[in-house]
Backbone as JSON, one array per atom type, in Angstrom:
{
  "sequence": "XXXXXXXXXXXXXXXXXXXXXXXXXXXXXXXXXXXXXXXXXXXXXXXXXXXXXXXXXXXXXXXXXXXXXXXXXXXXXXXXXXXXXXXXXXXXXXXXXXXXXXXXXXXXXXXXXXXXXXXXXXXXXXXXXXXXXXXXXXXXXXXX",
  "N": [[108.3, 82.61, 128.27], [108.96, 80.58, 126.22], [109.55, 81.65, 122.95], [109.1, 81.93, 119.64], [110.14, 83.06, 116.46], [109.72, 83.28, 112.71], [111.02, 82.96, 109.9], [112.41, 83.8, 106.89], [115.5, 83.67, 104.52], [116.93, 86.46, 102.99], [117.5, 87.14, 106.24], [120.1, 87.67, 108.19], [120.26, 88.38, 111.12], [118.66, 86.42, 112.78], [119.34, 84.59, 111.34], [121.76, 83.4, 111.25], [121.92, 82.53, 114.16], [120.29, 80.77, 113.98], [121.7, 78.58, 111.97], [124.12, 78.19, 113.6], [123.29, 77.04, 115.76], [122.49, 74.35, 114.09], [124.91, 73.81, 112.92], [125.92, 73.06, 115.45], [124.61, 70.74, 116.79], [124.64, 69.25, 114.31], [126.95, 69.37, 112.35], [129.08, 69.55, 114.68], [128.19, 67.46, 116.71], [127.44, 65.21, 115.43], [128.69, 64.75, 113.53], [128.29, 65.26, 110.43], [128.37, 66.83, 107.17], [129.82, 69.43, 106.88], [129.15, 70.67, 104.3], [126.72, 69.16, 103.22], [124.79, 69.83, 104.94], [123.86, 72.78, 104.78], [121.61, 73.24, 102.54], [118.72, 74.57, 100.0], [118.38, 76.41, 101.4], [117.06, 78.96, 101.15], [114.94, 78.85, 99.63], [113.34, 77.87, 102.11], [110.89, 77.98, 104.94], [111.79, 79.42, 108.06], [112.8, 78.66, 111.52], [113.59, 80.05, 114.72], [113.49, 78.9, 118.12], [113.48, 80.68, 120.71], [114.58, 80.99, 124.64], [114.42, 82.4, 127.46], [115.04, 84.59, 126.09], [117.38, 83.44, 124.59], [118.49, 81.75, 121.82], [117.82, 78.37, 121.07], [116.87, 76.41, 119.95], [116.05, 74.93, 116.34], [114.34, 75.22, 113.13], [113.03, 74.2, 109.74], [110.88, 74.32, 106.96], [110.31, 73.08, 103.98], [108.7, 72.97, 100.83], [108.75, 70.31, 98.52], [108.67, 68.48, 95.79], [106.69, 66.3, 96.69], [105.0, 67.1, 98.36], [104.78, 68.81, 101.75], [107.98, 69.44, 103.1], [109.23, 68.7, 106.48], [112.03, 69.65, 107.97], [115.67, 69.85, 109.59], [115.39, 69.87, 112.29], [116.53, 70.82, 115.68], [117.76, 70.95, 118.75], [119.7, 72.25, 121.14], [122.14, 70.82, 123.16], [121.91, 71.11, 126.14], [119.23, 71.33, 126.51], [117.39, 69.16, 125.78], [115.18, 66.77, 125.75], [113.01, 68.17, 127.09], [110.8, 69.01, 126.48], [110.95, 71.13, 124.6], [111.93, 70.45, 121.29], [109.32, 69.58, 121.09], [107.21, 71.31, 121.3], [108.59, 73.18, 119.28], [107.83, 71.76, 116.94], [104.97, 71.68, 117.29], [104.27, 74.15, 116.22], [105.33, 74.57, 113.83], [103.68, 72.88, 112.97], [101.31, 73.7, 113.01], [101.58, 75.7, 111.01], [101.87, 74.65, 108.5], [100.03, 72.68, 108.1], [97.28, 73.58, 107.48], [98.02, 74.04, 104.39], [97.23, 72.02, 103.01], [98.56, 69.75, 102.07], [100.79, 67.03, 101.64], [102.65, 66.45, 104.61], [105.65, 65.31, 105.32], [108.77, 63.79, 106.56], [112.07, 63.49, 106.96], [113.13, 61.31, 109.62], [115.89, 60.83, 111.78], [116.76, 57.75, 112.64], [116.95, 56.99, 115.66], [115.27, 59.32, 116.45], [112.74, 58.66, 115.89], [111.04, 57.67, 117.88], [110.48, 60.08, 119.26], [108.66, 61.51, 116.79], [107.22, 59.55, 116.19], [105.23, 59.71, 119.15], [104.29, 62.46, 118.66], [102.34, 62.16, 116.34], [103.46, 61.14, 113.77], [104.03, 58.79, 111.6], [106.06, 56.13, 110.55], [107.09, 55.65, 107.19], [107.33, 53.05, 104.43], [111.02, 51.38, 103.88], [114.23, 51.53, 105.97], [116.2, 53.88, 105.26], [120.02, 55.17, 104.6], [120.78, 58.18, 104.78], [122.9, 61.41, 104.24], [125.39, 59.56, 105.79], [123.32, 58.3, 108.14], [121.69, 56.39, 109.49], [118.07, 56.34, 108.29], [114.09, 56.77, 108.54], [111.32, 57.7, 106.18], [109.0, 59.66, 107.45], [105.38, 60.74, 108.1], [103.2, 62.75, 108.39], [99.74, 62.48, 109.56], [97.2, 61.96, 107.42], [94.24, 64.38, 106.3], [90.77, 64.8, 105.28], [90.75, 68.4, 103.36]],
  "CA": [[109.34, 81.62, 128.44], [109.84, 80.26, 124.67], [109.36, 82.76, 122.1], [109.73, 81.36, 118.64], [110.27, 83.26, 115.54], [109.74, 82.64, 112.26], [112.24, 83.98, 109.17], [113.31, 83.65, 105.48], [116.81, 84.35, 104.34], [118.25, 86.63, 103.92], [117.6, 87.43, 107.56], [120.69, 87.57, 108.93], [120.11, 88.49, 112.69], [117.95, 85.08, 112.97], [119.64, 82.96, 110.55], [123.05, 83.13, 112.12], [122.4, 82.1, 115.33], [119.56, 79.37, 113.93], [122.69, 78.22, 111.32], [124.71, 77.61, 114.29], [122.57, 75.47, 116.26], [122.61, 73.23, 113.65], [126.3, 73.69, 112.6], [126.62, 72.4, 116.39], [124.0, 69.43, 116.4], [124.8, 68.04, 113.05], [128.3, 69.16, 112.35], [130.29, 69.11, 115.32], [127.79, 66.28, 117.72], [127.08, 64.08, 114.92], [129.78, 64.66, 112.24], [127.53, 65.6, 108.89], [129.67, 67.47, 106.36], [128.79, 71.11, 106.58], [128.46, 70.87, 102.77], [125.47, 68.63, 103.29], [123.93, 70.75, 106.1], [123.68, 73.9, 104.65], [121.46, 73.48, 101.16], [117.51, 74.62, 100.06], [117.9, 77.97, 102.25], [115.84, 80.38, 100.15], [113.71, 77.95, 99.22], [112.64, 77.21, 103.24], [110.57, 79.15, 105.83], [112.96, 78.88, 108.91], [112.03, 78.43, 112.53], [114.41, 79.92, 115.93], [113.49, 78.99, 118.59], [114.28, 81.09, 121.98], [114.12, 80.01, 126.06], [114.53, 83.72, 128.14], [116.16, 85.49, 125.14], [118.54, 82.74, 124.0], [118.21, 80.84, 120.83], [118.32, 76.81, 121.81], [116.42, 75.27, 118.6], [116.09, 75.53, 114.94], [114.03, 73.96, 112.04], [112.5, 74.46, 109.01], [110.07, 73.42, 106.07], [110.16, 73.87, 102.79], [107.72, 72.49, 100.15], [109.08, 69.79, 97.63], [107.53, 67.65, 94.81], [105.91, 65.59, 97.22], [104.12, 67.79, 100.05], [105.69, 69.91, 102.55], [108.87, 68.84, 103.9], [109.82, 69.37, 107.23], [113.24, 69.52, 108.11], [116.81, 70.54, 110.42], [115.12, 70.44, 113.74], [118.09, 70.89, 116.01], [117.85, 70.87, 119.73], [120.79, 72.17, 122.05], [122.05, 69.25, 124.03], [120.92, 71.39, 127.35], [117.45, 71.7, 126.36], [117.0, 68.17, 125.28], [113.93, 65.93, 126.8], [112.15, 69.39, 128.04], [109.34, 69.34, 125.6], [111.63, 72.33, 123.54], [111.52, 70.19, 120.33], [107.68, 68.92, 120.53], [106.87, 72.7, 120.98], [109.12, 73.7, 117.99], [107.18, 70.75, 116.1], [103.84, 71.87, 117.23], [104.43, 75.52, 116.07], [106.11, 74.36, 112.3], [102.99, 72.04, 111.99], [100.27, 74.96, 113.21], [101.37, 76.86, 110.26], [101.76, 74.12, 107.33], [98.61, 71.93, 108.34], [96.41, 74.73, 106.3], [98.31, 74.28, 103.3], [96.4, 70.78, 103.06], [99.46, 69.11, 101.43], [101.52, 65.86, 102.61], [103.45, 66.49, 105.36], [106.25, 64.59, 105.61], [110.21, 64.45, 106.92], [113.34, 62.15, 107.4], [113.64, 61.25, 110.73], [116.71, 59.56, 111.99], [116.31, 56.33, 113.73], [116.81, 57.51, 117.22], [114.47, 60.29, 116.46], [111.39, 57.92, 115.21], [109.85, 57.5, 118.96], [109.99, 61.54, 119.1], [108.0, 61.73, 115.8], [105.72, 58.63, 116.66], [105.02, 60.22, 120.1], [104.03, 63.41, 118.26], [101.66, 62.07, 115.6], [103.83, 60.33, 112.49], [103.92, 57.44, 111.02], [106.8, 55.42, 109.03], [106.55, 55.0, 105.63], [108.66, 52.33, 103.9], [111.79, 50.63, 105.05], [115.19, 52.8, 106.26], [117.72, 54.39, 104.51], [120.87, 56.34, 105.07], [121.26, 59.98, 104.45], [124.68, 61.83, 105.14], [125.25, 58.41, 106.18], [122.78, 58.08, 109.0], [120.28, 55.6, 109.26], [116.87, 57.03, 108.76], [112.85, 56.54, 108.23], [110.6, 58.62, 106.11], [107.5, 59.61, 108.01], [104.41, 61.11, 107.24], [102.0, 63.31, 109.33], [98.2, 61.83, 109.19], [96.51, 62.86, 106.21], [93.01, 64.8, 106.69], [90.36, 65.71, 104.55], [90.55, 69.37, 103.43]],
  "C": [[109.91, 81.24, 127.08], [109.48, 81.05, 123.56], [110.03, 82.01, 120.73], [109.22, 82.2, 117.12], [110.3, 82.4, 114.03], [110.89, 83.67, 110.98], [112.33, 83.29, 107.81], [114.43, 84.0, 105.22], [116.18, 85.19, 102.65], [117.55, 87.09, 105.61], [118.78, 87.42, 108.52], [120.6, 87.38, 110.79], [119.56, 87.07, 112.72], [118.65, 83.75, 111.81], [120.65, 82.09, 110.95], [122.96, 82.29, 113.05], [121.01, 80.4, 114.87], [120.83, 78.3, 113.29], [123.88, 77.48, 112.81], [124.38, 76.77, 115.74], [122.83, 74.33, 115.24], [124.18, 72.9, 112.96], [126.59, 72.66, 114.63], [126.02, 71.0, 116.85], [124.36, 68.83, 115.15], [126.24, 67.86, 112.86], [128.99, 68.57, 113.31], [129.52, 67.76, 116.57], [127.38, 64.85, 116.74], [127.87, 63.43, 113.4], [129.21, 64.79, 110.52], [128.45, 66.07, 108.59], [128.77, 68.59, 106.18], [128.41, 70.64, 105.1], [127.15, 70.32, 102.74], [124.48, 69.34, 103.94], [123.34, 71.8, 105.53], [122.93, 73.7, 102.56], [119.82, 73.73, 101.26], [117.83, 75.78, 100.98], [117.02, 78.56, 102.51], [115.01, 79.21, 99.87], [113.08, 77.79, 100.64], [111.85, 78.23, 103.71], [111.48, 78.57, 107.07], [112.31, 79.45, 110.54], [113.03, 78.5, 113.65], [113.59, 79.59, 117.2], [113.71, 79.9, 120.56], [113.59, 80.67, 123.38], [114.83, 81.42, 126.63], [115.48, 84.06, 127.06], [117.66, 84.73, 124.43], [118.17, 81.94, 123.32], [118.87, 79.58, 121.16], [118.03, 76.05, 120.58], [116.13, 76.05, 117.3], [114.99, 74.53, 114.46], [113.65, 75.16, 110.74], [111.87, 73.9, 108.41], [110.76, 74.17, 104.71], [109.32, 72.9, 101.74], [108.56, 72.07, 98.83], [107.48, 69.14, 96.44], [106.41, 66.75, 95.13], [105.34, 66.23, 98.56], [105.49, 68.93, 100.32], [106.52, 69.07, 103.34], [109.53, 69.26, 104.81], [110.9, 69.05, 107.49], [114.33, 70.41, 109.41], [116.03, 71.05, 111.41], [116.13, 70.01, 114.53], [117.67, 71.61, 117.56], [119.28, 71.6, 120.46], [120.91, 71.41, 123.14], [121.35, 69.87, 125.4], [119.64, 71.45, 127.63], [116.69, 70.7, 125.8], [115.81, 67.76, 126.6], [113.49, 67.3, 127.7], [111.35, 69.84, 127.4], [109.85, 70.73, 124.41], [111.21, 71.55, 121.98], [109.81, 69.35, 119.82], [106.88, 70.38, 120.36], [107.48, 73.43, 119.56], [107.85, 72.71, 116.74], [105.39, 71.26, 115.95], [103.46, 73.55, 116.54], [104.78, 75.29, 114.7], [104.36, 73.5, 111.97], [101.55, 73.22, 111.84], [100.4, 75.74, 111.6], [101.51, 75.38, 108.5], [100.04, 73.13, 107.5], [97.4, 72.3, 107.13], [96.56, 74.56, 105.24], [97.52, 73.41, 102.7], [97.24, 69.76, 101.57], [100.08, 67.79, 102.63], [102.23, 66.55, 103.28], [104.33, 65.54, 105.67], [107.52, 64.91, 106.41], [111.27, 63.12, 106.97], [113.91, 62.39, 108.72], [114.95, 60.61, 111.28], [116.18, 58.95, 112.88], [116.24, 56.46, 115.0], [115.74, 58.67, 117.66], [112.94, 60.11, 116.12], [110.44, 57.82, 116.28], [109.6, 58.68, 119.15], [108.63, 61.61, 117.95], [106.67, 61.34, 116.13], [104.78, 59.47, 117.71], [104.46, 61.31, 119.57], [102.97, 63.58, 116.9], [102.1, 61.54, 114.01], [103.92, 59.05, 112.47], [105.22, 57.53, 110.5], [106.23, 55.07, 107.76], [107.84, 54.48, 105.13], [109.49, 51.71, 104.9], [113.11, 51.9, 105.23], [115.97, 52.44, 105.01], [118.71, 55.23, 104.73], [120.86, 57.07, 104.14], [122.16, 60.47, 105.38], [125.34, 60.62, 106.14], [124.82, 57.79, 107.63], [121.48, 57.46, 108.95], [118.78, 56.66, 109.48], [115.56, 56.52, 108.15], [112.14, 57.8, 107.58], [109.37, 58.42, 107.24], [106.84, 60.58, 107.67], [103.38, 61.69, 108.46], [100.61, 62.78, 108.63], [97.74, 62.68, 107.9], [95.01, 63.13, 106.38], [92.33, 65.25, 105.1], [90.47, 67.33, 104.25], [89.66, 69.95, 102.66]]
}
């Protein structure tokens, strides 16, 4: 049923169609400025999603100064509330968990009971990015 790839660029075949999931969640349903959308590439590992052979979700990580940062998880509005992005989530964290670094991400505000529901925390108070209110949060931290 969901088959989820994983990819680095360049990869074309998989980057394309992950790139335009989120060109259609951020750009055109929530108004970001492509320029903002599209930065850190090569630097990420990148995450399609598919549902019978059709790519529906995206994300990625990529590892900053402070842990591993996950990032651009991107839903297609049809495939919303159907457990698609807690499965993308549980599949991105399966493979950084190991690294035994912070896990963190910037959730937006509407996206904070997803997170919660899924094992994060807030840290701090909000702030906008691409001017959308948002919360850092922070996956539990374990001994390793």
């Amino acid at each position: 049923m969901f088959d989820v790839k994983r990819f680095s660029l360049p990869d074309p075949a998989l980057a394309e169609p992950a790139f335009a999931i989120r060109r259609e969640v951020f750009v055109r349903e929530q108004g970001i400025d492509a320029a903002l959308e599209y930065d850190h590439e090569e630097a990420a590992r990148h995450y399609l999603l598919f549902f019978d052979g059709r790519p529906i979700a995206t994300a990625r990580w990529r590892e900053t100064g402070s842990g591993i940062k996950l990032e651009r998880f991107a839903v297609l509005a049809p495939f919303r509330r159907r457990g698609v992005g807690a499965g993308l989530l549980r599949e991105v964290l399966r493979d950084v968990v190991p690294l035994g670094k912070t896990i963190y991400l910037h959730s937006q505000l509407r996206a904070v009971p997803f997170y919660e529901r899924n094992g994060f925390s807030k840290v701090g108070d909000p702030f906008a990015e691409a001017g959308i209110a948002h919360f850092k949060m922070q996956w539990p931290t374990t001994d390793h």
